[in-house]
Structures are given as structure tokens and as C-alpha cells.
N, C-alpha and C positions, 0 to 999 in steps of 0.2 A: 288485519285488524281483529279478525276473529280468533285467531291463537293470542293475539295480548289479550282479549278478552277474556280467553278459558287462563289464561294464567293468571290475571287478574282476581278472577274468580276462585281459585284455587289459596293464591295467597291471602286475600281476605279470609278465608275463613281455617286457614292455618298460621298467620301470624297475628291476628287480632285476638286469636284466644286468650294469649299469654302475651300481657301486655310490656313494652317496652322498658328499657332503664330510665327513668326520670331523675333516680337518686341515690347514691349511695345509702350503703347501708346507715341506719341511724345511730346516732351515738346514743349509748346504753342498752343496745341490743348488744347480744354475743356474736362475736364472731364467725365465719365457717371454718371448719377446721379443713387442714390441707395436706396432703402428702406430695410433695414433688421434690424432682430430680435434680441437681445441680447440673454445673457443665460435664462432671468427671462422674455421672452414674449416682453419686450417693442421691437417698433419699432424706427429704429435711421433711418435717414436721412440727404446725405453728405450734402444739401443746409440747413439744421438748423445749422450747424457749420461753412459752409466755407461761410455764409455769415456774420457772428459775430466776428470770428477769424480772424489773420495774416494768418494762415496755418494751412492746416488739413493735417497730415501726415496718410495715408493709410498704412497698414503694412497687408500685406497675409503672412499667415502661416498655419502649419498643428501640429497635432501631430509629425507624423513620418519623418517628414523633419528634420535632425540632427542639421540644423544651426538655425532653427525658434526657439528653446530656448533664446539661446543667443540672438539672435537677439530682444527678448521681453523682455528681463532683462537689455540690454542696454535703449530702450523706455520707460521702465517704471523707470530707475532711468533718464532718459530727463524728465520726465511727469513729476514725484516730481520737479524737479527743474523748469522747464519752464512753466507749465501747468496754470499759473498767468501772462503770458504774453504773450497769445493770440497762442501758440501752444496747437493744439488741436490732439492727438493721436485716432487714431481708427484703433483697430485688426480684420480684415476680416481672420476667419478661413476658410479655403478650403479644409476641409477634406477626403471627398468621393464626388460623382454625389449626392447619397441617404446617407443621418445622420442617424443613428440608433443608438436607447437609449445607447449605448455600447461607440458610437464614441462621443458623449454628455458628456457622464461620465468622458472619457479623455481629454473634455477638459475641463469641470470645475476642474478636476484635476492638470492638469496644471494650471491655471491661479491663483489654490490657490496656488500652491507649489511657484510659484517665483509672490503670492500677486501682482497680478496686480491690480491696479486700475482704469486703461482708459476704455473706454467699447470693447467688445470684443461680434462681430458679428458672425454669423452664416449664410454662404452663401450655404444656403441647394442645391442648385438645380448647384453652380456653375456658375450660369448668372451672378454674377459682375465678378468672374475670369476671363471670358470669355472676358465680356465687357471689361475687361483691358489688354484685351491680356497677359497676365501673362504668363512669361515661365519657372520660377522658384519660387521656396518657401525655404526661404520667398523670400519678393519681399515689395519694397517701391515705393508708388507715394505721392508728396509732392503737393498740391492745394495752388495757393495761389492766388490774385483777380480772382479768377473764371477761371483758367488756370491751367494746369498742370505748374508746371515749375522745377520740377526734379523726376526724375525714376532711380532707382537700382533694378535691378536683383540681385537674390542671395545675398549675404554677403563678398563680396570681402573685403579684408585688408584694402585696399589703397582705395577704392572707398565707405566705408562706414563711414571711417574717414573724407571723405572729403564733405559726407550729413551730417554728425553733425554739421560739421565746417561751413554749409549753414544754416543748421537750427538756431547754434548760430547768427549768424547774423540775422536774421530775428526776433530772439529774443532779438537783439538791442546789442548783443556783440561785442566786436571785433575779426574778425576771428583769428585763432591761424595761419592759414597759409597763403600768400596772392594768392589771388586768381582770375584769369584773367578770365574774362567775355567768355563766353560759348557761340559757335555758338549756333544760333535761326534761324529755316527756315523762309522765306518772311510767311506772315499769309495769303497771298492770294494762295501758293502753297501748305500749309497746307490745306487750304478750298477746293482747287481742291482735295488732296489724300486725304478727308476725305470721299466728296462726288465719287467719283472716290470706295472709300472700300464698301460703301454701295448698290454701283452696282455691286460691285463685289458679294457681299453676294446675290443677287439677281440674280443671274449669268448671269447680262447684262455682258460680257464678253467685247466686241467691244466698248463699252460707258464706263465701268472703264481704259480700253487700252489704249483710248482716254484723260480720265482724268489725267492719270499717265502721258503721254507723255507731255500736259500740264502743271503739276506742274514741270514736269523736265525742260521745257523749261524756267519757271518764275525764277524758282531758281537751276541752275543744279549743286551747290552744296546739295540739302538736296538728303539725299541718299537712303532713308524709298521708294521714287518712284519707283528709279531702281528697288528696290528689292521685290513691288509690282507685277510691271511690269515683271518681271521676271516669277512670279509665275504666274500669265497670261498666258505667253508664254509657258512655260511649260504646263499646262493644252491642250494649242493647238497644242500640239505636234511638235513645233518650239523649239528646243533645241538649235542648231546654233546662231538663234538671241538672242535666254535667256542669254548664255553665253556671246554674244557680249555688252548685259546692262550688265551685273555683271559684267565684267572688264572696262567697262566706271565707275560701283560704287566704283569700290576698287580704279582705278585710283583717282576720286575726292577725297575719303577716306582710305588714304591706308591703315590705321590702324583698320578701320572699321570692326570689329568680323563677325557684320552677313552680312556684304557683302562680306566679307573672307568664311564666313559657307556656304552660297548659292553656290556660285561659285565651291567652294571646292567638294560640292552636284551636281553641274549640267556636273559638269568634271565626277564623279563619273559613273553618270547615261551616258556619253559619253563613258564609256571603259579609261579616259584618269587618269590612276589608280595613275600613280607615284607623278602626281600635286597635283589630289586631294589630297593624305594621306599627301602632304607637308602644303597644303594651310590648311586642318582641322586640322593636326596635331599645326600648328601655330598658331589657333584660339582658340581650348584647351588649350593652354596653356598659350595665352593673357586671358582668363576667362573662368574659370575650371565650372563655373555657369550658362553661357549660353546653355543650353538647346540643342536648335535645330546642333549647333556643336556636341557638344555630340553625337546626334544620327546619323548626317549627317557622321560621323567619323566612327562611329559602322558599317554603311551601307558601307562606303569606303572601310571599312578593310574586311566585310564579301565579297563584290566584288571581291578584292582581293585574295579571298581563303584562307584569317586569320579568319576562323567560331569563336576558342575560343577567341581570342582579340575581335573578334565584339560582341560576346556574350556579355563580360564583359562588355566593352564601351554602348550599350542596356540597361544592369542595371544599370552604374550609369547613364542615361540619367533618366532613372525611378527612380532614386530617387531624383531626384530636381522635374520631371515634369512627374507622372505616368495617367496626364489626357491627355494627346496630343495622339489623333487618329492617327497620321502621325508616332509615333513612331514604332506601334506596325505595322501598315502597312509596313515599311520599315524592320523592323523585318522578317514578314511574308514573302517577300521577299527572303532575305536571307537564310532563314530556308527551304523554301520551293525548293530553289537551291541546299540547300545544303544535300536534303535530310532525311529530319526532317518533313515529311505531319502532324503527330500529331498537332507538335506544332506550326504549321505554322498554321494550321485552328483555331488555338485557340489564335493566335493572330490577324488571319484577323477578327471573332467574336467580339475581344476587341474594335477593330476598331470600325468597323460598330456599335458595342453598341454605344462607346464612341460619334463616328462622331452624331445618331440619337438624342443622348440625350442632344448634343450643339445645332442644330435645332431644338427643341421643342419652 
């Protein structure tokens, strides 16, 4: 018990610094620029494309992610059709931290079995996952004049129908359904919570606190602040205030997933057991794909004293998103409460690997 404890100890205050994925990157922020290697050695680069193209469509996936099939048999019969009018597809596989000839093999083996043609990267080390905050696999970012201007998690129904329906347009179609213009945060509030994250990775804590408050001020509908600013607070052991942004973010956005998944999490970690499992329970099921609900849910239910529900809810969190340090930390947690020292030090391990090897 006392080595979980020193590791315990250890990973709290080396994965809490730098806080988790909650969201992808925002649309009308810039992208991160990337250099990686295809199957055959060459090297690709998103600004060779997205300054040629209408649109560089990004697509992360993995082998063992069950919807990244599909989801590259739909883009590659787009590519055949559109790939002459300025859409450009590019496959970022995210396999493991470390590729081994083994996890290589499966994926030139996929990409021959459903003959892909667009190129298909290799993000060995996980630094563009990373840079794109990525919480599920697959996962889509759409580039277009040097901006992001649409993100899907996962492979939702309704929400992937309605990125094709944007791509066709871009691709000079008419949409098949119409379709009403999409809030966009002010680009000066953007610019705060970007510069605001980068202090945060640097654990100016007090100066991104500051930038978040800022960008909420400019624009106090975009809601990515709140739920920065949250995770700040949290870190300073202010839980009372954390929760009082996350219900100002669900207020602005009541339908808002991961401002529904935080809040749902910071009740959790309050004892206030009955809201949380209502409020995750309701973010599960507006999107079975976001990630951090998932686990925030697993954590709820293992609070609760439901070990086997949390367990279950744990693995499918791991299998959209088995690189999120926060997962298996929240795990360890639980396991460690509930009895389980094995398997709790070998998910605080997973952690500490995981958290080390995003800081490199």
C-alpha cells in the first residue's frame, strides 16, 4: 500500500500539472503544423497541402479502434470522387507511443485490404495526437484557409453525415441538407485561450487563470475557457469555484458534452454522487464517443460503490482513447479504493509512463 501511495503521489503532481484532453482543437484556431513519414519513408507536410488545396481533411485512426475502418472506406471512396477538386485527405495513424515492425505490418495491411489511396502517416512518437488534442479514434480536422474550421470526434451517425455534407460543399456541391452557420468564438478570445494553454503547459498557472478569465470576458459565450479554467482550478485545490465555472459553461451551452462531462466530474470528486451519474449519464448518451465522459462516468460509478459498472465504462473509455494518462489515473483511483493494490499500481505506472512520454 505504501508504494501505490508514493506512486500515487508522484503522479498527482506530475500529471495534474498539464491538464488532460477535453477537446479538440477549436474551430478558427490554426492548426499545428506537422512533418511525418508515410509507409515508404517519405516525409509529408500539412502546409505542402493546405496551402494548395480548398481543404486538408485530417483523419486519426488506429488499427484496433473498431469505427477507424469504416471511417477510411468512407474517405477513401470521398478521395476517388473529390480528390480533383481541391480536397485533400491525409490518414494520421496513432497506433501505440512506440511503432513496432508488428504494428507497421497491420497497418500496411489495412490500408491494402480497403486499397486506400490518400497518403497514410505515421505518428510514431504521438506528438501530432497530442498537438491535436485528440480524444477519440478516429477523429476528423478539416483545414481550410489556414484554420481549422471543423472537428469530429469519433464517428457519430448524425455528426458525420453532416462533415461530408460540409466537405461537399467545399467541394462546390450543393448541400444535401441545409445547413445554418455555426457559432465561431470572437478570434481575439481564441488568441487569449490559446496563449492562456501555452502557459498553462508551462505551469504558469496564475497567467493562463488570467488568460482564460480574459477570453471569457471577450466572448462569454465560447465555452473551451470555462472548461480550461476549470481545470486550473482544480489543480489549485479550489473545487467550489471549478464547479461555479462549469455551471456558468453548461448555462451558456446547455447542451454542451464536455461542459456536461466536467461538471458531471467535478460533482463526482465533490461526494455529490446522484447529479454527477445524471449529468454523465446524459453526456454518454448525447455522444457515446467523447472520451473524457466515458471515463469521468467510470470514475462516477466506481465513487458510487458500482466497482463492476465502473470497470466496464474504464474499458470502453480505452477503447476510443487508451493514450489519456487521466484515464488510468482515475482508474487507479478507484481500484485502489476499492481494494484492488495490484491493479491499481499498474495503472498509476500506465499513467506516469503515458503522462512522461507526452512531455518528451
Amino acid at each position: 500500500m505504501r508504494r501505490i501511495l508514493a506512486l500515487t503521489l508522484i503522479i498527482v503532481l506530475s500529471v495534474t500539472c498539464i491538464g488532460s484532453a477535453q477537446a479538440m482543437l477549436q474551430v478558427g484556431s490554426a492548426p499545428p503544423e506537422f512533418v511525418l513519414s508515410d509507409l515508404d519513408g517519405k516525409e509529408v507536410q500539412l502546409s505542402t497541402y493546405s496551402s494548395r488545396s480548398k481543404a486538408v481533411v485530417v483523419v486519426f485512426w488506429s488499427t484496433w479502434s473498431a469505427s477507424s475502418a469504416k471511417a477510411l472506406r468512407r474517405f477513401e471512396e470521398f478521395h476517388q470522387k473529390y480528390k480533383d477538386k481541391g480536397i485533400q485527405v491525409l490518414g494520421i495513424n496513432a497506433e501505440n507511443q512506440t511503432m513496432s515492425p508488428a504494428d507497421r505490418e497491420n497497418i500496411r495491411k489495412v490500408v491494402q485490404e480497403i486499397r486506400i489511396t490518400f497518403p497514410i502517416l505515421l505518428d510514431r512518437e504521438l506528438s501530432t495526437f497530442h498537438d491535436y488534442q485528440v480524444i477519440a479514434l478516429p477523429s476528423t480536422v478539416i483545414v481550410t484557409d489556414g484554420k481549422i474550421s471543423y472537428e469530429l470526434p469519433g464517428l457519430p451517425l448524425v455528426g458525420t453525415e453532416e462533415m461530408f455534407d460540409f466537405l461537399r460543399v467545399l467541394a462546390g456541391e450543393t448541400p444535401r441538407q441545409k445547413r445554418e452557420p455555426g457559432y465561431v468564438p470572437r478570434h481575439d478570445a481564441i488568441a487569449d485561450a490559446s496563449l492562456a494553454g501555452q502557459f498553462a503547459g508551462k505551469k504558469q498557472l496564475a497567467m493562463a487563470r488570467s488568460l482564460y478569465r480574459k477570453a471569457i470576458e471577450k466572448d462569454p459565450q465560447y465555452v473551451l475557457p470555462y472548461i480550461k479554467l476549470a481545470e486550473i482550478l482544480e489543480k489549485e485545490g479550489t473545487l467550489t469555484e471549478m464547479e461555479e465555472v462549469l455551471r456558468k459553461a453548461l448555462t451558456v451551452d446547455p447542451g454542451s458534452i464536455a461542459a456536461m462531462s466536467s461538471l458531471g466530474y467535478c460533482l463526482a470528486k465533490r461526494e455529490k454522487q446522484k447529479e454527477a451519474l445524471g449529468l454523465l449519464e446524459k453526456a454518454v448518451a448525447g455522444d457515446e464517443s467523447y472520451t473524457p465522459a466515458q471515463y469521468y462516468y467510470a470514475y462516477a460509478l466506481g465513487k458510487d460503490g458500482r466497482i463492476k459498472e465502473a470497470e466496464g465504462a474504464f474499458q470502453r473509455a480505452a477503447g476510443l482513447n487508451p493514450h489519456e494518462p487521466l484515464l488510468y489515473l482515475l482508474r487507479a483511483e478507484i481500484r485502489e479504493k476499492a481494494g484492488m493494490p495490484a491493479e491499481a499500481a499498474a495503472d498509476y505506472r500506465k499513467a506516469l509512463e503515458l503522462k512522461l512520454r507526452i512531455q518528451r
